[in-house]
C-alpha positions as CSV (number, residue, x, y, z in Angstrom):
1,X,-6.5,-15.4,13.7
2,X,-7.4,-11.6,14.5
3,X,-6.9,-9.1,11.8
4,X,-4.9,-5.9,12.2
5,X,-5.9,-2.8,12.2
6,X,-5.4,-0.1,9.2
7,X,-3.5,3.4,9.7
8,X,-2.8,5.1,6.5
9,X,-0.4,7.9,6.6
10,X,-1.5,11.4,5.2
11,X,0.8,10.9,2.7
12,X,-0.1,7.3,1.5
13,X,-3.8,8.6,1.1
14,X,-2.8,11.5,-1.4
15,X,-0.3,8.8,-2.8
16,X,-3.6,6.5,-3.4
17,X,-5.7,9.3,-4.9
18,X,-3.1,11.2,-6.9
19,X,-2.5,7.7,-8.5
20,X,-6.1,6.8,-8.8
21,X,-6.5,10.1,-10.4
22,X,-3.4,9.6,-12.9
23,X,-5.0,6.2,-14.2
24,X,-8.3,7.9,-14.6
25,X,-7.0,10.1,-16.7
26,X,-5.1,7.5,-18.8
27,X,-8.1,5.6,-19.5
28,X,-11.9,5.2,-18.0
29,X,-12.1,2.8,-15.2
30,X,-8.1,1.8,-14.6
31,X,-8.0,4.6,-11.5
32,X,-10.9,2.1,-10.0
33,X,-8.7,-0.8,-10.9
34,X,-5.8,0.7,-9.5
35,X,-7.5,1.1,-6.4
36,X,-9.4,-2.1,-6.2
37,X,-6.1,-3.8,-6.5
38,X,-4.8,-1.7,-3.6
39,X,-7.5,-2.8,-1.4
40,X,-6.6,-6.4,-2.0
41,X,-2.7,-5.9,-1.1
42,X,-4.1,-4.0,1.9
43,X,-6.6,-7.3,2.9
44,X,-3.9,-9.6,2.6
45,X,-1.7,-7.2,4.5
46,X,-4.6,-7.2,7.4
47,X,-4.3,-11.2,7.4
48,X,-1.0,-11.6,7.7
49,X,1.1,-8.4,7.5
50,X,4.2,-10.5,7.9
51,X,3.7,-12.3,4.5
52,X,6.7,-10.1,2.9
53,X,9.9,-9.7,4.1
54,X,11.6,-6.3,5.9
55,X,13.1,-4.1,2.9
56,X,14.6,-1.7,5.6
57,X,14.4,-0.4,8.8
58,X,11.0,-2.1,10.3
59,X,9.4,-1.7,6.4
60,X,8.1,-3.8,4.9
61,X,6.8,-3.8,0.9
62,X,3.8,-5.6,-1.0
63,X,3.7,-4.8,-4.5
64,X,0.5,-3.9,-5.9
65,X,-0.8,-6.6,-8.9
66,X,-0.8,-5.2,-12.6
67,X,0.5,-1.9,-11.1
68,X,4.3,-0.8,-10.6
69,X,3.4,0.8,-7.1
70,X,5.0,-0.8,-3.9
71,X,3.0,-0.5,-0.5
72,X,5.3,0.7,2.5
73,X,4.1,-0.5,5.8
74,X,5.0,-1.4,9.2
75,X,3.2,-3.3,12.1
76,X,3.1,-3.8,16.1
77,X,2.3,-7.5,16.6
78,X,1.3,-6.6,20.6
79,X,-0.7,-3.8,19.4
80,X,-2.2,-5.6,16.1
81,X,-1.9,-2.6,13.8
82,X,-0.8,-1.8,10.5
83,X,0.2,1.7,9.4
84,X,0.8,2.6,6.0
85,X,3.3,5.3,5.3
86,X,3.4,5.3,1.3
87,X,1.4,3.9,-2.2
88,X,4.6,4.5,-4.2
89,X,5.4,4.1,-7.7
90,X,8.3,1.9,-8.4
91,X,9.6,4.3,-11.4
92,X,9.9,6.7,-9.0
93,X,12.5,7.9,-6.7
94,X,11.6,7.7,-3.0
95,X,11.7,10.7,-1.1
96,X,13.6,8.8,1.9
């Protein structure tokens, strides 16, 4: 099975490093936790970005393990890409 493609959104790459920065700042080494479990919701997204069900409109969400931060993506099967629109916090409000 071919993998997709990654597009991140502006916005979901500040939404990665504002939040990598934030855990840095909580305590040494969680920001390169944070991120490392990002990159594993994003590999299993690249495998199979089906895996979780629409939330709405044509987005989908994967939650990040040991974090409260929900990835927001969509994908074109013909085209075989993913693009990210948003890392977001799920104590937050979303902007949409």
């Amino acid at each position: 099975m071919k993998q997709y493609k990654i597009l991140f959104s502006p916005h979901a790459l500040n939404d990665i490093e504002q939040a990598t920065q934030y855990y840095n700042h909580q305590q040494d080494g969680l920001g390169k936790r944070f991120a490392s479990e990002v990159l594993k919701a994003i590999e299993s997204i690249k495998k199979n970005p089906a895996l979780v069900s629409v939330r709405y409109d044509d987005i989908r969400c994967i939650v990040v393990k040991k974090f409260p931060f929900m990835i927001h993506y969509a994908f074109d099967e013909k085209l075989k890409i993913v693009t990210i629109y948003a890392v977001y916090s799920t104590y937050r409000e979303p902007l949409w």
